[in-house]
Structure formats: C-alpha cells, structure tokens
C-alpha positions in Angstrom: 50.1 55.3 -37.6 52.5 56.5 -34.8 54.9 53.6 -34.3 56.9 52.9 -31.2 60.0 52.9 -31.3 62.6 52.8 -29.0 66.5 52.4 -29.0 68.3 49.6 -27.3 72.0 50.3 -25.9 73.6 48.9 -29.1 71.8 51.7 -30.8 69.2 49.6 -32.7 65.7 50.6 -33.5 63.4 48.2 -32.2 59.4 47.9 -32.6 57.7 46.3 -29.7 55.2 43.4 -29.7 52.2 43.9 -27.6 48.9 42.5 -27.4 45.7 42.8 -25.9 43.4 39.9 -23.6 40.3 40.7 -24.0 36.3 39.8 -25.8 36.0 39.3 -29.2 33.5 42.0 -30.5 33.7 44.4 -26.9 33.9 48.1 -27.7 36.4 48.4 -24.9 38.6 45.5 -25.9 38.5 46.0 -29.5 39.2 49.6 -29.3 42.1 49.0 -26.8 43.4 46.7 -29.8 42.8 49.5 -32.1 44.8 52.2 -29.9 47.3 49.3 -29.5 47.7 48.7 -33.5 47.5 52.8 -33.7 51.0 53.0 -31.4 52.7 49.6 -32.7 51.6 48.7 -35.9 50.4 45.3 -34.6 46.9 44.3 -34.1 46.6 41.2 -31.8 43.4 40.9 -29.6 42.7 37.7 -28.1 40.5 36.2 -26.0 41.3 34.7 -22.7 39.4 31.4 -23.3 42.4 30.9 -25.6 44.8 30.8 -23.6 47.4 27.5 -23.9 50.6 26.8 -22.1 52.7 24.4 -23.1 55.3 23.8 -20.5 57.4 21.5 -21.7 58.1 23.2 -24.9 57.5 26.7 -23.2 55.3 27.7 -25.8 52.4 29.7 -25.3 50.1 29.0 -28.7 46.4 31.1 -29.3 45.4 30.6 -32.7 48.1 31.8 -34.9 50.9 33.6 -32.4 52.3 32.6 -29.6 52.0 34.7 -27.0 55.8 33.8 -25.2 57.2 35.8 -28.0 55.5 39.0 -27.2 57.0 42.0 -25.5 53.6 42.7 -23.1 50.1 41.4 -23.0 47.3 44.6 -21.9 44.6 42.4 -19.8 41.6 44.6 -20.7 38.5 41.4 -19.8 39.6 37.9 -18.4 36.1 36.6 -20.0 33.0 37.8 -20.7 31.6 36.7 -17.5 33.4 36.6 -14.3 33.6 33.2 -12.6 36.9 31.1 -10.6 37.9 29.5 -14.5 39.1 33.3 -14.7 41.2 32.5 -11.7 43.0 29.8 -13.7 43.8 31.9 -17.0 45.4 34.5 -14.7 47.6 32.2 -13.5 48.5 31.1 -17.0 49.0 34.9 -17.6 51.2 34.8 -14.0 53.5 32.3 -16.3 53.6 34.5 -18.9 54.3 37.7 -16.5 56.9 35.6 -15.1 58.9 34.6 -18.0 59.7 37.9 -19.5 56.3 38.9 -21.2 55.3 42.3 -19.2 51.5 41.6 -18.4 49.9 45.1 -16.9 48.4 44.8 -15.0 50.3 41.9 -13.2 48.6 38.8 -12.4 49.8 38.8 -9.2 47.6 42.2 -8.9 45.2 41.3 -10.6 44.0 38.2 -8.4 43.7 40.5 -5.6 40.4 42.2 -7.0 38.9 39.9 -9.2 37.4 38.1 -6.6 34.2 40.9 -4.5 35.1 39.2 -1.1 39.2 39.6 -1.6 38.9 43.1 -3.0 36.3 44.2 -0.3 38.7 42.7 2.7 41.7 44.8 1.2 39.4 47.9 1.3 38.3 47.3 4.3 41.8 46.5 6.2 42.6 50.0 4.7 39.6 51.6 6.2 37.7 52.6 3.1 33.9 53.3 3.8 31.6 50.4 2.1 28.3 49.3 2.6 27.5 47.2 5.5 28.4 43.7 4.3 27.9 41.0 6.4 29.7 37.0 4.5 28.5 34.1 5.6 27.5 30.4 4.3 24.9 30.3 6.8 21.2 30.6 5.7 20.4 31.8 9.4 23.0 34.8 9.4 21.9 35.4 6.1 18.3 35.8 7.4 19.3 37.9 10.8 21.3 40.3 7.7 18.3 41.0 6.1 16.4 41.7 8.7 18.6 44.0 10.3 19.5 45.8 7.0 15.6 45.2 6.0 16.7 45.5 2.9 19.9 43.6 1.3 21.7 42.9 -1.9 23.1 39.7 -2.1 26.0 39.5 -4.6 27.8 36.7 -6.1 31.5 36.8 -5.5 31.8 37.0 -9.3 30.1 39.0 -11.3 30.2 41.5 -13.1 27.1 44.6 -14.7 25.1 43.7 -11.5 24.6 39.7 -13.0 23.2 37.4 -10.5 22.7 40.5 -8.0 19.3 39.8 -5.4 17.5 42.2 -3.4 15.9 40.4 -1.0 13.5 42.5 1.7 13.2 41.5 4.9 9.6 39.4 5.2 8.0 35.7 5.1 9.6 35.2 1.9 12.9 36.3 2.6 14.1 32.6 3.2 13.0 31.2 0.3 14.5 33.8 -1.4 17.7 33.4 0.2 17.6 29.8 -0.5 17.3 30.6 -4.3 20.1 32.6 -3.9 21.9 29.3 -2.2 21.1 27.1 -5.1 21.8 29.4 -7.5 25.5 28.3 -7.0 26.8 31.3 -4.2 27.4 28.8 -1.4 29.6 31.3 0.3 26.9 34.6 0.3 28.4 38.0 -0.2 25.4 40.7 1.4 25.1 44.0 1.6 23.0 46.4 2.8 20.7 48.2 0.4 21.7 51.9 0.6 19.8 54.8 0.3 21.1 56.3 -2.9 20.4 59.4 -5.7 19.9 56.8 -8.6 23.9 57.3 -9.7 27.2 56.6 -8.8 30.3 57.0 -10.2 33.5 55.8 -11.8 36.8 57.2 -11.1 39.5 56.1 -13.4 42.9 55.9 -12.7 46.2 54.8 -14.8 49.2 54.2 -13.0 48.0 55.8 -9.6 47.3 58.6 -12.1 43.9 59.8 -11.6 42.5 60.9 -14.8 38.7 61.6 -14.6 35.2 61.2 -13.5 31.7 59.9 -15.2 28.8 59.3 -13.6 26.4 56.3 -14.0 22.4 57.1 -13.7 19.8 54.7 -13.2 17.1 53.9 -15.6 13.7 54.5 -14.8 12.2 51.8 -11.9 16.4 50.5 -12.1 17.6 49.3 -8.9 21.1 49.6 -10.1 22.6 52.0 -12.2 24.4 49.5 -15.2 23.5 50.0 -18.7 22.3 46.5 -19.3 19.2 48.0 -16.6 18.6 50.7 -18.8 21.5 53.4 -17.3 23.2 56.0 -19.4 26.8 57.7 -18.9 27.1 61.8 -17.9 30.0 63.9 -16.9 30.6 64.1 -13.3 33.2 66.3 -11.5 33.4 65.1 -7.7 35.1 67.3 -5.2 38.4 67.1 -4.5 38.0 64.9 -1.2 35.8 61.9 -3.1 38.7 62.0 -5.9 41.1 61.3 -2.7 39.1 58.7 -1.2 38.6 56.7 -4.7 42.7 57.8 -4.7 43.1 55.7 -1.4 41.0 53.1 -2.3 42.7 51.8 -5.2 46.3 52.4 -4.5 46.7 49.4 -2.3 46.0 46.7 -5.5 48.9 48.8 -7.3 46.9 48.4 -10.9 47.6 49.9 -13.7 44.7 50.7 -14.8 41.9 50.8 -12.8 38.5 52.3 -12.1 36.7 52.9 -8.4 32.8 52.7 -8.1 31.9 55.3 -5.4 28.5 56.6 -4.1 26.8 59.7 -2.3 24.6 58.6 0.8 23.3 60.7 3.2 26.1 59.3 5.5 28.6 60.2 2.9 30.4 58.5 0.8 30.9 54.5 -0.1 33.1 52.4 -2.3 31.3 49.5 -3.9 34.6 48.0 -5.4 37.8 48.7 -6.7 37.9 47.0 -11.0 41.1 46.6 -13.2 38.2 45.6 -16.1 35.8 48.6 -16.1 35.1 49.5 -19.5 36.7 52.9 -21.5 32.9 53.6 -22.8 31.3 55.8 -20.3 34.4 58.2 -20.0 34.7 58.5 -23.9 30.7 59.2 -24.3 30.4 60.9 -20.8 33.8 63.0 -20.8 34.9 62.7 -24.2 38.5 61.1 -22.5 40.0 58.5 -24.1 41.4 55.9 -21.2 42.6 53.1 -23.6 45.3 56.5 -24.8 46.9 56.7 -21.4 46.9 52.9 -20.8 48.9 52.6 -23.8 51.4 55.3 -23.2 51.4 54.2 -19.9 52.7 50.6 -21.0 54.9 52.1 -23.8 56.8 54.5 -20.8 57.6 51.5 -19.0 59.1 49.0 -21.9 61.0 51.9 -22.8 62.0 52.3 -19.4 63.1 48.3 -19.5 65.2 49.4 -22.7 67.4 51.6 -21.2 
C-alpha cells in the first residue's frame, strides 16, 4: 500500500481522508474504492442513497462515518439508475463541496450533464455535431419527428445503458407508440434521429481535460445499440487525431474531472451522443488494458496537495 502523504507548512505529515459515492457491488465503483484504499489506506465506498445532512448540527452521517469530516468525496455513480432524486443527492453533495469537503467532480459541474436535455443544449451552444434531436411535450411534433426522421429514438432525459430508450418508425402505429412512450413517465420527449451507423461507437476518456484513451463499443448481434446489457463487447480503438479533438471540445465546457465522450462515425462524419462524468472504468481496462480509476486518483491526490501548500 502506497500511502499519501503530504506535508502541511508546519512540517507535519498528514494522511488524507477520501471516499468514494458510488454502487454497492459495481466493478467500477468498487474498484475506484480499491485504487482509493491502495493510495490512502482507507476504504470508504458508499452509496448515494445514503446520503444525510444534518444542518443544524452540520453533520453529514452514512452508516458509520460522517462524511463532513472527510478531506474529498470521488463521485464515481449518483445511483444505480438515473432519475431527478439524483438531482437532490447532488445537491446534498453541493453542501458538502461547499463546506470544505473537495467533491470532484463538483456538484455544481456535475448538474450540468446529468440531465440528456442540459448536457445536449451545452453541446449544442458550442457547436458540437449531434444527431438531429428535435424536444418537445407535444404528441403532434413528436409525430411530424418521426416522420421526418422515419426513424427516431426517443430517449428519456434520464437514463442511463440505453434504459427506457424507443425506436419508433414512422407508420400507423407510430402514435400509439409515442403515446406509450408519454405514459411511460417522459412527459417532456427527448428524440432523435435514428442514424445510420457501423454497429460501434466509442468512448473517449478524459481526466482533468487530460485525454487519456479510446475503446470502442460493438453491437451485439440484431442490437440496436451498442451497450453491453444488449449483448455489446469492449475493443481497442485508436480514432484519428481530429475525432480525439472534437470529443476534446466537447467535454471541456462541463470542466469535469473525469469524464468520458460517446462519439460515432456516420457517413456525414462524426456525432456526439453525450458528454458522462459516470461512464464506467471497465471497457478501457478490458479493451486497452488502461486503468482510468489510476489517473482519477492521482488526479484528486495533485490537487489536495496543491491545497496543502
């Protein structure tokens, strides 16, 4: 074990205290924790559904720490499925960032992409190619989308692995389908245009504005999408120097530190799908044999012992 260290102006060693948000039992957020424990000596993962703040006695308790008397907090998953309570813990987190407990990435950052239709509006104020995406609560623009694009993928303004994702064709049944989509609790509907792709896209990951590497996601057979839970696997992918700048342009405006840009090849060029600060570490360590979760942490350990000096 390689602990940190650093040495405050009085010339004391000091250890410092970090933990890791996160799922219980995820390979990414349990091996962060690991890497975490590795560098510190301290292994605290917890989940965001456990977050508390106590105001009044300015006491932030989950299970047996509280989290007020840590140094930093590494906000690897916000829950295991992406909805507006996630909103809410990151603005418990926001306390915590604000209080003297270093949360990277900020809260402040963060709430700029968890949400598909804020991220999307930041790319797209910075002129980053996307899909066609047309957002609307109205089942007859909805409708006049689909049959423009012929076909569409709706997606739910919170999600996460393609969950709750519709293709809908343009037809007879296409307003049913929308309606479906409607009930299904995606009153506001995010949809975009179903893109001519080569069954894989990729993931660009960056730490600190540092980009670090490429995989590649690829489709399983009669897959739509290219996610593992749809039967994708991971390979090593080394895009050309231009795609690496575009994926470089489209993440610097949420000023994460870590983060990951999903990118594909059409025949019109490129497109971002979205900029994440929650892609997992998997696919690079299986793909590229680069272990992310090892630069995130130095990463967070340069800057406390930045603070320190």
């Amino acid at each position: 074990m390689r602990q940190a260290y650093f040495i405050r102006s009085d010339g004391r060693f000091i250890v410092k205290k970090i933990g890791v948000i996160g799922n219980i039992g995820s390979w990414s957020s349990e091996h962060l924790a690991d890497v975490v424990a590795d560098r510190t000596g301290l292994r605290c993962l917890v989940d965001a559904s456990r977050l508390t703040l106590d105001l009044h006695e300015l006491q932030s308790p989950a299970g047996d720490v509280d989290l007020m008397t840590f140094d930093a907090l590494l906000v690897k998953k916000i829950g295991p499925v992406y909805s507006p309570d996630c909103l809410d813990r990151l603005e418990m987190l926001r306390y915590l960032h604000h209080s003297g407990v270093r949360v990277f990435s900020s809260p402040d950052r963060l709430l700029g992409v968890l949400n598909r239709l804020a991220c999307t509006i930041t790319l797209r104020l910075h002129n980053i190619p996307m899909p066609p995406t047309v957002i609307t609560e109205s089942p007859e623009e909805a409708r006049r989308a689909v049959d423009r694009f012929r076909r569409a993928v709706f997606k739910p303004l919170f999600t996460s692995k393609a969950r709750g994702m519709t293709v809908i064709e343009s037809g007879a049944d296409s307003e049913d389908a929308i309606e479906r989509f409607r009930e299904a609790g995606n009153t506001l509907m995010y949809i975009q245009k179903a893109l001519e792709l080569p069954g894989r896209d990729l993931g660009l990951m960056f730490v600190n504005g540092r980009y670090l590497g490429t995989y590649a996601r690829v489709a399983g057979a009669d897959a739509w999408n290219t996610t593992s839970a749809a039967g994708g696997h991971y390979e090593a992918a080394e895009p050309d120097d231009d795609i690496i700048e575009l994926a470089r342009r489209a993440q610097t405006p949420f000023g994460l530190d870590f983060t990951s840009v999903d990118l594909a090849m059409t025949p019109d060029g490129p497109v971002v799908f979205e900029v994440s600060a929650f892609g997992g570490f998997r696919g690079m360590r299986e793909a590229v044999g680069l272990d992310v979760a090892q630069h995130f942490v130095e990463h967070v350990l340069e800057s406390l012992s930045h603070s320190e000096a």
